[in-house]
C-alpha positions in Angstrom: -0.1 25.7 -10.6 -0.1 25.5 -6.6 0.1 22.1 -5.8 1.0 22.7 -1.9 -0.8 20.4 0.2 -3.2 23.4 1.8 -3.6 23.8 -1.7 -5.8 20.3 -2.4 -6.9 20.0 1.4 -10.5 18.4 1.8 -13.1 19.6 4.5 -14.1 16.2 6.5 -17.4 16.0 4.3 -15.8 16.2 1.1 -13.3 13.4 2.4 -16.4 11.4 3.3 -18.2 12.4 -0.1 -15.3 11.0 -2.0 -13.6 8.4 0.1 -11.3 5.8 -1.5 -10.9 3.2 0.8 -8.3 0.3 -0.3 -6.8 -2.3 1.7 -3.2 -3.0 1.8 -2.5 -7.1 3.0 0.6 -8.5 4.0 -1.1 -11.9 3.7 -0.1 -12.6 7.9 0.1 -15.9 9.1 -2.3 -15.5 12.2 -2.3 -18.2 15.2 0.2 -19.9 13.7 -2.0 -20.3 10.4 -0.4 -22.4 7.9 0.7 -20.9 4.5 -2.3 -22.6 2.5 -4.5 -20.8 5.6 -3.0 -17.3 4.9 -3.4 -17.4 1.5 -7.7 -19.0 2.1 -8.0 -15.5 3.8 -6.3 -13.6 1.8 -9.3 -14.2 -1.1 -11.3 -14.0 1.3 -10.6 -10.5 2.6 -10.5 -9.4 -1.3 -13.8 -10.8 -2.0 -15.7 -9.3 1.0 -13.8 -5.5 0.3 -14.9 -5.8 -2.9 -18.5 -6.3 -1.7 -18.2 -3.8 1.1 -17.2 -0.9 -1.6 -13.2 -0.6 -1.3 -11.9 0.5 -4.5 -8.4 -1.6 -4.1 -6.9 -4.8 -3.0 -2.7 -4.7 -2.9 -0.8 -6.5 -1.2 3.2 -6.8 -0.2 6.6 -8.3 -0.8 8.6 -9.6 2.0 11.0 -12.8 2.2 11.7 -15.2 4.7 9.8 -13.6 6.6 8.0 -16.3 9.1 4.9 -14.5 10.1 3.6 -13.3 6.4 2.9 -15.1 3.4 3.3 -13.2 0.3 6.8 -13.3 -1.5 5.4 -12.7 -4.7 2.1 -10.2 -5.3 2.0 -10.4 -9.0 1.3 -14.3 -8.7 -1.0 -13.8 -5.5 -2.9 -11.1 -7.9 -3.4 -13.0 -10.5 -5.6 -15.5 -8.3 -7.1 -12.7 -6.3 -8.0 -11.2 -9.8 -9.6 -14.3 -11.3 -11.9 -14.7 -7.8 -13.1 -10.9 -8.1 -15.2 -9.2 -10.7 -13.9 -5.1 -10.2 -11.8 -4.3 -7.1 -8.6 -2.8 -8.4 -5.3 -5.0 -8.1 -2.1 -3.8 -6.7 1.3 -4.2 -5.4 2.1 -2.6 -2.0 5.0 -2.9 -3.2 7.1 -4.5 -5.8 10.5 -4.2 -4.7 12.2 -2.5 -7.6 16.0 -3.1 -7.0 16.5 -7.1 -6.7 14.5 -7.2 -10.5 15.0 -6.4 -14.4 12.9 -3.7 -15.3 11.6 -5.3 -18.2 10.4 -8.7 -16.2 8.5 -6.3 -13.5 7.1 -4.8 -17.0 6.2 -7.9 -18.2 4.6 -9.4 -15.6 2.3 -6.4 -15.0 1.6 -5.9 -18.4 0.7 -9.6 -18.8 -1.8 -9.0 -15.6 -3.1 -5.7 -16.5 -4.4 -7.9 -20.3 -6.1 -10.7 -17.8 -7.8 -7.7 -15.6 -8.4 -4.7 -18.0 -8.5 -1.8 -16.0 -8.0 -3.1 -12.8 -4.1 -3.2 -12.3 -1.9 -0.9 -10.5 1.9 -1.1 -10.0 3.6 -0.3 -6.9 7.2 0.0 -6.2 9.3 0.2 -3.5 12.9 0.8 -2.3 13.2 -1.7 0.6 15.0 -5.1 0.9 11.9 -7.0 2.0 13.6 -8.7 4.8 16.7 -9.4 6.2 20.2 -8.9 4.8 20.8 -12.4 3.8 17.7 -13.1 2.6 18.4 -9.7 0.5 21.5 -11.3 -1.1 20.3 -14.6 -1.3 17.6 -13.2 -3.5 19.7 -10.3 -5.4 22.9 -10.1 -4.5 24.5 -6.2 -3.5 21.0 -4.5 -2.5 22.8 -1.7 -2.0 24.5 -1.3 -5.0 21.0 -1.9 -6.7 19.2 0.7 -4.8 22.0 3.3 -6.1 20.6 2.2 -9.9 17.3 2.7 -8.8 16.9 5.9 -11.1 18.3 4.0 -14.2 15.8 1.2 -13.1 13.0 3.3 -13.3 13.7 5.4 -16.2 13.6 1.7 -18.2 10.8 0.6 -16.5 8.8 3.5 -17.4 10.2 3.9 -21.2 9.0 -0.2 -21.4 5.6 0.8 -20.1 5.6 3.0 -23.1 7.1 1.3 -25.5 10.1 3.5 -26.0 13.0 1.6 -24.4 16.1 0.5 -26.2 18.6 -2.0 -25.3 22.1 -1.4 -27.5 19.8 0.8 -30.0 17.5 -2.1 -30.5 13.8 -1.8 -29.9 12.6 -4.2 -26.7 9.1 -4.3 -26.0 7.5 -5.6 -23.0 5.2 -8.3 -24.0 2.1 -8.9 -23.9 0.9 -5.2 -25.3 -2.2 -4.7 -23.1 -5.0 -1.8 -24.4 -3.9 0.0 -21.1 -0.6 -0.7 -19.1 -0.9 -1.0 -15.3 -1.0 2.2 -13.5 2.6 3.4 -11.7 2.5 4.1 -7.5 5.7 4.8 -5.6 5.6 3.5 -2.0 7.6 5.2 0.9 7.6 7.0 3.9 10.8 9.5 2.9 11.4 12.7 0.5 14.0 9.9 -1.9 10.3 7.9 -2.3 8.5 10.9 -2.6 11.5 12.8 -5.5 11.2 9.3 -7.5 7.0 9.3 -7.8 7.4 12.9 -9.0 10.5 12.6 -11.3 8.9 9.9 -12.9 5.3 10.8 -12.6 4.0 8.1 -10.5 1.1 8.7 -7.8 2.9 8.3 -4.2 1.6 6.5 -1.5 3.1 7.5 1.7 3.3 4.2 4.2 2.1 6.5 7.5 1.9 2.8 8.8 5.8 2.4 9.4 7.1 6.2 9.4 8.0 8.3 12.0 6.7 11.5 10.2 3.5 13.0 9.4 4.1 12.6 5.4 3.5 16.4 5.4 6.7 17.3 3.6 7.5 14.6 1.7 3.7 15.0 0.0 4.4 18.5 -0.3 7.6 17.5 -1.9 6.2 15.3 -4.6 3.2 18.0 -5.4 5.9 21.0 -6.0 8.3 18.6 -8.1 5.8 16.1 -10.0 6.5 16.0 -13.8 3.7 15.3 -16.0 3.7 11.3 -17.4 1.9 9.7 -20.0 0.7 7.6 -17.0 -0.8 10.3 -15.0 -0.4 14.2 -15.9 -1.5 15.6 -12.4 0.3 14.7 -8.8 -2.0 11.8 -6.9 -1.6 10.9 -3.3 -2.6 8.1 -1.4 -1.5 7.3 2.4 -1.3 3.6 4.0 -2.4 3.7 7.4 -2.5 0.7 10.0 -6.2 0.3 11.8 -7.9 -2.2 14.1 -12.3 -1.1 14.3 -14.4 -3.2 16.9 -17.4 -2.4 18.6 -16.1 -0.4 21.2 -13.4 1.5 21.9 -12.0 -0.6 24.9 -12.3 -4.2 22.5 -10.4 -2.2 20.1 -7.0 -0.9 22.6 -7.2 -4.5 24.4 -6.9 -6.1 20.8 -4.4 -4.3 19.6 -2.2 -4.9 22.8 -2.9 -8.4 22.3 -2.1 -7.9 18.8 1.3 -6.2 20.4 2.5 -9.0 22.7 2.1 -11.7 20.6 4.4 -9.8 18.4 6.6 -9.6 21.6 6.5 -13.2 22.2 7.8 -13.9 19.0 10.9 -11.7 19.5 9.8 -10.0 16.0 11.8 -6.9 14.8 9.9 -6.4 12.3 7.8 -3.2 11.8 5.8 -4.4 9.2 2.8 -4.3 11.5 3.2 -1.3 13.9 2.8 -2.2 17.5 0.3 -0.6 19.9 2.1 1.4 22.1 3.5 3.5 18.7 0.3 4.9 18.5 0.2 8.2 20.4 -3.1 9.1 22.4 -5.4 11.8 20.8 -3.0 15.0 21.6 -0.4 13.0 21.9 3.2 14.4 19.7 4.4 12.9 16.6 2.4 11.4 14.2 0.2 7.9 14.9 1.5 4.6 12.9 -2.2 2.6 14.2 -5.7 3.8 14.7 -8.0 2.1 17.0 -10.9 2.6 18.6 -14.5 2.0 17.1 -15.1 2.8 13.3 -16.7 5.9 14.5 -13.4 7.3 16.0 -11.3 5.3 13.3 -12.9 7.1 10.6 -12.6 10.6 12.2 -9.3 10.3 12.8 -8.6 9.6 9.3 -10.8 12.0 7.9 -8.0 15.0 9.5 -4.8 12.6 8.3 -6.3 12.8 4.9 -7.2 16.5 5.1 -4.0 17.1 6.3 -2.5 15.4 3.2 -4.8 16.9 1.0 -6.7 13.1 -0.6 -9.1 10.8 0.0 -7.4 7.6 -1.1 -6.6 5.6 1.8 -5.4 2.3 2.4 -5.9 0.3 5.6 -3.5 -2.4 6.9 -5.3 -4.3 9.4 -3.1 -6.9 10.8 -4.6 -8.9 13.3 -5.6 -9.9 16.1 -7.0 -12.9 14.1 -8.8 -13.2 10.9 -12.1 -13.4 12.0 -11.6 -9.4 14.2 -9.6 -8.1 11.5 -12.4 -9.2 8.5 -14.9 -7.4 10.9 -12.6 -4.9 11.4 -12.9 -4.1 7.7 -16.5 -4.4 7.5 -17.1 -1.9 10.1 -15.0 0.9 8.7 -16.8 0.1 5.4 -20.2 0.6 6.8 -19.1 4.0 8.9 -17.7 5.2 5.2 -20.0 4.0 2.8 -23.1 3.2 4.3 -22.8 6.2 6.3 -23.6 4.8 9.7 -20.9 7.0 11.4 -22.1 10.2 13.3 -18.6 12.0 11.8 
């Protein structure tokens, strides 16, 4: 079977047609919001995508990390889940190396029998923050990421109920009637070798990588091995937007959004910044879309055709919550209420 990206490419109507919009929150801490405050919003913005029509709600892991506010998504899910009736629940991502397989298995398992269904498991590679934090948390990271493959071979065998420790049966308990779904997050062909080895869907973060996510998609189509989570290759791509009225609002925000991030003397890339976001024609691929949902959406619409889906997930990171809730809401009503002229 040709799984090449040209292979599964969309036209822009079909993308429309079947759009998958999720969003991805790293649970910011906005105007100096406090903790509680970040955490208020971060319901908040789950309960209004889940009116609006977005199919997922995940959100990230980072540590001591001063601007964002979720350290743990499994416990941050659980509450989004018991606040929402049907938007799917996901981690963007759970970062794989500092944990045992089997207590990532558990606590999934135990979330996927509160929220039949609804829960989807994303991993990652990354630290999540600085190197001491890192070590503070799990010791040699490095070493860890080198076991990564062991790691996931257990973690998927407990998802199954196959895994043995010294010959003897462990099970990951609770037994849910369906196990949370299996995502690989990353932005490089390692990422992309791991969701297809393993036979995990792959989201590609376009949000903080430097490439286009064309090979490494293409990588994990050609290579994916069939899974008794999943038996054909499925894509996703994370992509950082900011929608406002107009097009102007839009640039001016997300340069505000940039030197704020200045002023703090952040190195973090969790959020890209403005000025890494190439003009139309520009080279290199964008990390942020702005401009009015109109142009948003269009933009998009290519960057999934390109990838060949039309699961997306938008990262929206500021300027404050009240534009970046509206910034949601408009790319929901260009998508599924159809008020875009793309």
């Amino acid at each position: 079977m040709d799984r090449s990206v040209g292979a599964e490419r969309s036209t822009g109507a079909s993308v429309r047609e079947k759009a998958r919009l999720g969003v991805l929150d790293l649970v910011p801490r906005l105007g100096g919001a406090s903790a509680e405050e970040a955490l208020r919003q971060a319901v908040m913005l789950a309960q209004h995508a889940e009116a609006w029509g977005y199919s997922r709600y995940w959100t990230s892991e980072h540590h001591d990390m001063e601007e964002l506010a979720s350290a743990s998504p499994e416990v941050l899910l659980a509450h989004v889940g018991a606040l929402t009736k049907s938007i799917r629940l996901g981690s963007g991502a759970v970062l794989l190396p500092h944990y045992s397989p089997l207590k990532v298995a558990e606590s999934f398992r135990l979330l996927s029998a509160l929220y039949p269904g609804r829960v989807e498991l994303g991993l990652g590679r990354a630290p999540g923050g600085g190197p001491h934090a890192a070590m503070a948390l799990s010791g040699n990271y490095l070493q860890h990421v080198s076991k990564l493959p062991e790691s996931l071979t257990a973690l998927t065998q407990l998802l199954e109920d196959r895994y043995a420790y010294e010959e003897h049966p462990v099970r990951a308990r609770p037994i849910p009637g369906k196990s949370p779904s299996l995502w690989m997050l990353g932005t490089n062909m390692k990422s992309a070798e791991y969701a297809a080895r393993f036979g995990m869907g792959y989201a590609f973060g376009q949000f903080m990588s430097d490439t286009d996510g064309l090979e490494a998609v293409r990588r994990y189509r050609d290579g994916f091995i069939p899974s008794a989570d999943r038996t054909e290759p499925e894509v996703m791509v994370a992509v950082s937007v900011l929608c406002a009225e107009t097009e102007q609002e839009a640039l001016d925000w997300s340069m505000e959004m940039e030197r704020k991030r200045q002023s703090r003397g952040a190195d973090s890339k969790a959020v890209p910044s403005a000025d890494e976001a190439p003009p139309s024609g520009g080279q290199g691929p964008k990390r942020h879309y702005a401009g009015t949902a109109d142009q948003v959406w269009t933009e998009l619409k290519g960057l999934a055709s390109r990838l060949g889906t039309h699961q997306l997930l938008a990262v929206t990171g500021g300027p404050d919550y009240e534009r970046r809730l509206s910034s949601y809401r408009l790319l929901a009503e260009c998508v599924f209420a159809h008020s875009c002229k793309a």
